[in-house]
FITORFI-708286 format. One record per residue (C-alpha): residue in one letter; x, z, y. Coordinates in nm, 2 decimals. Example, Ala and Ser with C-alpha at 12.3 -4.5 7.8 and 13.67 -1.06 7.14 Angstrom:
<nodes>
NODE   r       xx       zz       yy
NODE   a     1.23     0.78    -0.45
NODE   s     1.37     0.71    -0.11
</nodes>
This chain:
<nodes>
NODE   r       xx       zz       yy
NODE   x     2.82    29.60     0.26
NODE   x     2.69    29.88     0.46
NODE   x     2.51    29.82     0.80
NODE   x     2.51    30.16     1.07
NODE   x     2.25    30.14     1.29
NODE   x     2.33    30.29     1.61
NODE   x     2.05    30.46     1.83
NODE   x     2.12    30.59     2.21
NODE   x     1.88    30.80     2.38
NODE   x     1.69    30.66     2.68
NODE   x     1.70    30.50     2.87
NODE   x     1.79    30.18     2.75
NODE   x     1.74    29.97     3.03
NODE   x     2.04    30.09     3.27
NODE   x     2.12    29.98     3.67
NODE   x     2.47    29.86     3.85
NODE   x     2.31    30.13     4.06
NODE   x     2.50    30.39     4.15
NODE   x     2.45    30.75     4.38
NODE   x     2.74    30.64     4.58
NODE   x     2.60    30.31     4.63
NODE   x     2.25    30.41     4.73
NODE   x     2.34    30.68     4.98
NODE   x     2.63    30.40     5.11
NODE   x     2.29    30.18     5.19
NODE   x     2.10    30.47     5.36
NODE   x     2.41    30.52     5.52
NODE   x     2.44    30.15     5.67
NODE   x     2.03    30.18     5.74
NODE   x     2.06    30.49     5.99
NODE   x     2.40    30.32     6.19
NODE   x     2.17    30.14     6.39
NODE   x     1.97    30.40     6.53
NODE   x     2.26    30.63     6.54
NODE   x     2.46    30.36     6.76
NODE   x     2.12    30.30     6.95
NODE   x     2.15    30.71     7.02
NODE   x     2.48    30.71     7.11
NODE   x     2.44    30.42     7.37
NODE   x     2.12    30.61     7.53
NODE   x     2.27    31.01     7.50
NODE   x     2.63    30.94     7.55
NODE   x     2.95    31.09     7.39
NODE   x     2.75    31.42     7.39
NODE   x     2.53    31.23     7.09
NODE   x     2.83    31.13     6.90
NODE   x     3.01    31.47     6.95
NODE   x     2.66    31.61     6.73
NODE   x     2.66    31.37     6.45
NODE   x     3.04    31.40     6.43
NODE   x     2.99    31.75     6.41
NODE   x     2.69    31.73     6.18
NODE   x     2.86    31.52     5.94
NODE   x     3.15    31.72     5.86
NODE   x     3.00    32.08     5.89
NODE   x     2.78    31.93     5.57
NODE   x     3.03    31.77     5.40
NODE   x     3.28    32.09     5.42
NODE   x     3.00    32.34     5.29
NODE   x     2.91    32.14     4.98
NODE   x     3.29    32.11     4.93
NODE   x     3.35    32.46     5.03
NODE   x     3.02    32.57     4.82
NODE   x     3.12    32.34     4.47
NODE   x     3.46    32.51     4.45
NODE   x     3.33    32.85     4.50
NODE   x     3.10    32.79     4.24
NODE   x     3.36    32.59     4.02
NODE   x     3.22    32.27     4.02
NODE   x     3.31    31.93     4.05
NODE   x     3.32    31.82     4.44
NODE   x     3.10    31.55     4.49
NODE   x     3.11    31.49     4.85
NODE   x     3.24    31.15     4.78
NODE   x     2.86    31.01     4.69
NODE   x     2.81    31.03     5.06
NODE   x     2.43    31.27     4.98
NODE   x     2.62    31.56     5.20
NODE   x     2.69    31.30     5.49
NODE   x     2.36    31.17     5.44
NODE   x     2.22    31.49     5.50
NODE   x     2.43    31.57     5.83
NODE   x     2.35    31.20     5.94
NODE   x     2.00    31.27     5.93
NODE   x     2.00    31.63     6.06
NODE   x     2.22    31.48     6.34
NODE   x     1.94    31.26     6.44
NODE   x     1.66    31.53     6.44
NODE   x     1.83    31.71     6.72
NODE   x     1.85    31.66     7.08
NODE   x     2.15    31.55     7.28
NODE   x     2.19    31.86     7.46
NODE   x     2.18    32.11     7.13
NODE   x     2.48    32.34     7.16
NODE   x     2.78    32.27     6.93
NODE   x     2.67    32.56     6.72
NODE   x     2.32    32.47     6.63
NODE   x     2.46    32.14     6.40
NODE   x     2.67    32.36     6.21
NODE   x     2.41    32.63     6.16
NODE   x     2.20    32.36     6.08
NODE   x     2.46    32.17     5.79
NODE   x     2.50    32.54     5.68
NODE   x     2.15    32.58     5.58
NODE   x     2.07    32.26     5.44
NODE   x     2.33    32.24     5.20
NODE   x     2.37    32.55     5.07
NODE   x     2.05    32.74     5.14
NODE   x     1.78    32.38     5.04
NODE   x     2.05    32.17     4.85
NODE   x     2.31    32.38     4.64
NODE   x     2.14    32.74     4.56
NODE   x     1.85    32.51     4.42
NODE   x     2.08    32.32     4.22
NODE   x     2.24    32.05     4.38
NODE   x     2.16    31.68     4.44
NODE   x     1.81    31.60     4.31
NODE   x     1.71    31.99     4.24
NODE   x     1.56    32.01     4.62
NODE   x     1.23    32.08     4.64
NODE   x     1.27    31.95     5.01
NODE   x     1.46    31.74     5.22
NODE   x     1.74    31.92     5.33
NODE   x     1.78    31.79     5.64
NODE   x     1.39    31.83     5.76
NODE   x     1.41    32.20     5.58
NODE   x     1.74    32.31     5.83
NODE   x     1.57    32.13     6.14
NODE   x     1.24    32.35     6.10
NODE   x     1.44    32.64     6.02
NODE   x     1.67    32.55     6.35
NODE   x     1.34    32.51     6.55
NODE   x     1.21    32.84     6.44
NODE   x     1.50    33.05     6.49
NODE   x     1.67    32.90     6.80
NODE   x     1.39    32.69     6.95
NODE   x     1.54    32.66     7.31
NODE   x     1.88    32.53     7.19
NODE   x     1.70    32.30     6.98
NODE   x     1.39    32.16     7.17
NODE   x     1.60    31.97     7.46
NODE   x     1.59    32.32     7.65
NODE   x     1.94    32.41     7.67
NODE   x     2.19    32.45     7.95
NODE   x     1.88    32.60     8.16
NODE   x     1.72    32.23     8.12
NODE   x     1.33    32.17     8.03
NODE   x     1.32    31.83     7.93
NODE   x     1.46    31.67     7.63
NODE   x     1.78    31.45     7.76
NODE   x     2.17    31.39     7.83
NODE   x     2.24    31.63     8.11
NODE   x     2.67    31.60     8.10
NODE   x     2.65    31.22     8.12
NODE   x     2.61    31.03     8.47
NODE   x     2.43    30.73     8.47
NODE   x     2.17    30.80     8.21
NODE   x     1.81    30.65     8.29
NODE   x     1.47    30.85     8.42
NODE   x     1.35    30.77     8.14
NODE   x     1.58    30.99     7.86
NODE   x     1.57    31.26     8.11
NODE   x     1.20    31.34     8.09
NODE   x     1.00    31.51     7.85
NODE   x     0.95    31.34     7.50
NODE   x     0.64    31.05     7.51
NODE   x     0.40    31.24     7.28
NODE   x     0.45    31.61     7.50
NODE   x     0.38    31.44     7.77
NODE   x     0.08    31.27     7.63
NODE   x    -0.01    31.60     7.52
NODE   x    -0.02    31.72     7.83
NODE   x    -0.26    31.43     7.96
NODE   x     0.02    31.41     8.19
NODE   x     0.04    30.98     8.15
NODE   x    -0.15    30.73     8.01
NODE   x     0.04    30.48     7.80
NODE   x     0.14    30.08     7.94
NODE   x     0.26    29.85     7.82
NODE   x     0.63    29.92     7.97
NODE   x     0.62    30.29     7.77
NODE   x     0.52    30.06     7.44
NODE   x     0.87    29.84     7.52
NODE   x     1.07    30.19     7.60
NODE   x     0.95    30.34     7.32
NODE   x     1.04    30.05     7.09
NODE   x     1.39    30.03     7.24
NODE   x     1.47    30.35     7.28
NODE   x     1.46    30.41     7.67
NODE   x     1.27    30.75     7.60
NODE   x     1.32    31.13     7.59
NODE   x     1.38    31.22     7.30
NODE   x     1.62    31.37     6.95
NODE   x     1.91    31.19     6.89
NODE   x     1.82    30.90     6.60
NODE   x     1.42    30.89     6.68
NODE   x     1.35    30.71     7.00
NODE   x     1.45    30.34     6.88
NODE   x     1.20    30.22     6.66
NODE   x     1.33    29.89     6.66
NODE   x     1.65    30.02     6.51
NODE   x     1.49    30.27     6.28
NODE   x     1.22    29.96     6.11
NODE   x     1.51    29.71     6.09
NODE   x     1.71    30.00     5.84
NODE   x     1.41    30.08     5.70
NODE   x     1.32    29.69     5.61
NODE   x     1.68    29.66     5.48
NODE   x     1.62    29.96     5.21
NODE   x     1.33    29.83     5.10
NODE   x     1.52    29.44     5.10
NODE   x     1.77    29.66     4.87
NODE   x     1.56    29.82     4.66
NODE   x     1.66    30.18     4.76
NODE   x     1.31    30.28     4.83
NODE   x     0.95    30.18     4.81
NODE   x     0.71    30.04     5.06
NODE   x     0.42    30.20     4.96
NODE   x     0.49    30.57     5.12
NODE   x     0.65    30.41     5.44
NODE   x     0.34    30.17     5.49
NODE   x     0.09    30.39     5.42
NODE   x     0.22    30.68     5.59
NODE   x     0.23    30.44     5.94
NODE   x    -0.07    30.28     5.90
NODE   x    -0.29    30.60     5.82
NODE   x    -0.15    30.73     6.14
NODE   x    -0.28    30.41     6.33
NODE   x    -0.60    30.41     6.17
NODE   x    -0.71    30.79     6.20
NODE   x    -0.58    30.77     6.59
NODE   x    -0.77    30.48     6.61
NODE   x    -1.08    30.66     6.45
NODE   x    -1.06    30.97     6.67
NODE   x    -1.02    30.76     6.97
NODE   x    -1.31    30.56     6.88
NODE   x    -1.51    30.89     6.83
NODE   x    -1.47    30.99     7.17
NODE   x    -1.30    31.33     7.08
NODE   x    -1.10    31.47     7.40
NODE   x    -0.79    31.55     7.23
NODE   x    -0.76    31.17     7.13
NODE   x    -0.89    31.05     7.48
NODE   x    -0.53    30.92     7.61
NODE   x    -0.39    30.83     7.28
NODE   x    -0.31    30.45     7.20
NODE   x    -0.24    30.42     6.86
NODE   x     0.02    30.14     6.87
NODE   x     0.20    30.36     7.09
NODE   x     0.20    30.65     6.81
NODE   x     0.38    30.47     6.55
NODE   x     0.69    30.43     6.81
NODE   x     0.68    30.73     6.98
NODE   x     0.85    31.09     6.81
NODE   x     0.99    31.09     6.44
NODE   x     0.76    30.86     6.23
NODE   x     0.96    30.57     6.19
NODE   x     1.24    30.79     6.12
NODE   x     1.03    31.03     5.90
NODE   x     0.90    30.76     5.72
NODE   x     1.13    30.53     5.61
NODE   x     1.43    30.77     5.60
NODE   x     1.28    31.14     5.50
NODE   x     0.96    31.10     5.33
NODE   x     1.13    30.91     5.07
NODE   x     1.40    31.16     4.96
NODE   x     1.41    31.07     4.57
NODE   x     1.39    31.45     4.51
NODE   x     1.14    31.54     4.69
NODE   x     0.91    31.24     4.70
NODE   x     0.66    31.15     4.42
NODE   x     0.82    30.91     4.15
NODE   x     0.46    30.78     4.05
NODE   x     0.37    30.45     4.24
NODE   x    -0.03    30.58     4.30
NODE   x     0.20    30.96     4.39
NODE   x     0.39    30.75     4.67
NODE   x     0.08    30.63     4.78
NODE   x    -0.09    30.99     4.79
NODE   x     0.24    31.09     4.91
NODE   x     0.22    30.84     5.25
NODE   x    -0.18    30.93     5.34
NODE   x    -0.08    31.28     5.30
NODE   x     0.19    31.25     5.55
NODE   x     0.02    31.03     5.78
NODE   x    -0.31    31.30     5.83
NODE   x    -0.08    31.56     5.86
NODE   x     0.10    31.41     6.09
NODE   x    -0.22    31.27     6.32
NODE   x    -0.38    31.63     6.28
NODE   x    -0.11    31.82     6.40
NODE   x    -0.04    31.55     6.71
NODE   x    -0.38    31.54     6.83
NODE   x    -0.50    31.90     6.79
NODE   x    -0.20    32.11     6.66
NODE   x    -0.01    32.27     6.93
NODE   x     0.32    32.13     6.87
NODE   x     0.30    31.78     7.01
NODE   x     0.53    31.60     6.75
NODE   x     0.40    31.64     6.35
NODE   x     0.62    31.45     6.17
NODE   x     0.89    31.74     6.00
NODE   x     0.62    31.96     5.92
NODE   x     0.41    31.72     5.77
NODE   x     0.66    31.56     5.47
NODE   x     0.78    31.92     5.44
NODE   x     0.37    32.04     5.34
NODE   x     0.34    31.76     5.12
NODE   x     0.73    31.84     4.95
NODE   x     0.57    32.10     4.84
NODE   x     0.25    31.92     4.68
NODE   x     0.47    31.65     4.48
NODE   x     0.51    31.82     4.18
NODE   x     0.15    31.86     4.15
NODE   x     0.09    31.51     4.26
NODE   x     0.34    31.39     4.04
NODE   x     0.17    31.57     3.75
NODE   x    -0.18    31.42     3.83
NODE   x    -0.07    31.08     3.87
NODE   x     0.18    31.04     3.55
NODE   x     0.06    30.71     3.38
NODE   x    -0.09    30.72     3.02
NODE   x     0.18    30.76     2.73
NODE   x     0.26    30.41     2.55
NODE   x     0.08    30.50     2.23
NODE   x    -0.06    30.79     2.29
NODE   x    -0.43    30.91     2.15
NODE   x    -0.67    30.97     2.45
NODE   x    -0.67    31.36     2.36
NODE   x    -0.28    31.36     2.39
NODE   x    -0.25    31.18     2.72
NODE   x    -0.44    31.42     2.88
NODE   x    -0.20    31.71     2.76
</nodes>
């Protein structure tokens, strides 16, 4: 009797998991914040994400047929990416700047690098700092003649979402944190883009991808608390630019919770080596502190995951565990 032995390639140890699935859980983390948005920055706020959303998902349709390949916009990745984008913009961005903005992450970061998983950054952080660059009044709560970040076609909005953003103003050594900014910032009540200004929101997603197993703690945790700790430090030290900063207040004011839980841990462009995650979160969070305390742009966030995007295939090679097996000589290699 003869026995066939049949071998698969790895891996051999497969997930229910699917891409669908796990961008349908980011999905259901950022509804929160988005809803908090939309309840702070009105219909204007909904009118962007809308926007935002579809722009994306028509260009990778558009882009995949063009190119003769299979459309993919059902794994929700391209609504993912206009989601996110959405929520790094300010209420009062023209209608244009989303689209411009869906335009160049999906084709420009996502597709003409090879699609899902080939980014060497996020897509969404890479078309707001190209938006930023190229049309920084629309995009930095400046238009319609305004100068503070804010809802300017909805009545009723509070004093609060029509000043300048916490950490400019802090900047500025303009105000000096309470205890009241710490509960506004927390709930949202603040200037501010779109999906940032509620931290509650933004932890309670992020808490219920790392409850799912969609991502990691370890570059979300470190990444806050080495923001806290080198504010802290720098405080502590007496240094001028660090006089007024409280470093509670840091980790609710601006992107981080955003950044962290939702764009520093892009599976493409994010280590995939547990001690790499960890680099990956310190590296963030003294970025991040640098560029807030004596950069001149008062928010650090974007700019910081986007450096260290482009440090993860190094960190990834320098942190890639030992081969099962291999000679010492050959684990080096």
């Amino acid at each position: 009797m003869e026995n066939n032995l049949m071998v698969s390639s790895t891996p051999h140890i497969r997930s229910k998991d699917s891409i669908s699935s796990v961008m349908r859980d980011v999905v259901i983390a950022l509804i929160p914040a988005a809803v908090m948005g939309i309840v702070y920055f009105g219909a204007r706020a909904a009118a962007i994400i809308a926007i935002s959303i579809v722009s994306s998902v028509l260009f990778e349709a558009l882009y995949q047929k063009a190119a003769k390949q299979p459309v993919t916009v059902s794994d929700f990745s391209a609504v993912i990416t206009g989601l996110l984008l959405a929520m790094n913009l300010p209420s009062t961005a023209p209608f244009w700047v989303p689209v411009v903005g869906a335009f160049f992450a999906i084709i420009i970061v996502k597709q003409l690098f090879g699609g899902l998983g080939q980014n060497f950054m996020n897509p969404a952080l890479g078309a707001r700092a190209f938006l930023v660059a190229s049309y920084p009044t629309a995009t930095t709560g400046a238009a319609f003649g305004a100068t503070t970040w804010g809802n300017y076609g909805i009545e009723n909005v509070t004093d609060a979402v029509t000043q300048a953003t916490p950490l400019a103003q802090i900047k500025a050594g303009a105000v000096t944190v309470t205890q009241n900014d710490l509960i506004n910032a927390l709930i949202g009540n603040v200037g501010g883009c779109i999906g940032e200004t509620c931290a509650i929101a933004l932890i309670l997603g992020g808490i219920y991808l790392i409850c799912r197993k969609v991502i990691s703690w370890k570059i979300p945790v470190t990444y806050i608390l080495t923001v806290f700790v080198l504010t802290l430090i720098f405080k502590a030290a007496g240094i001028p630019a660090a006089a007024n900063r409280q470093p509670v207040y840091e980790l609710f004011a601006g992107g981080l919770m955003l950044g962290a839980f939702f764009m520093a841990t892009d599976y493409a462009s994010s280590p995939v080596t547990p001690n790499g995650q960890i680099i990956m979160g310190i590296g963030c969070g003294i970025l991040t502190t640098l560029i807030r305390i004596f950069g001149g742009y008062p928010e650090g966030v974007s700019y910081s995951i986007l450096l260290m995007n482009l440090c993860v295939p190094l960190i990834d090679r320098y942190t890639r565990p030992t081969i099962f097996g291999a000679v010492k000589k050959e684990a080096k290699k």
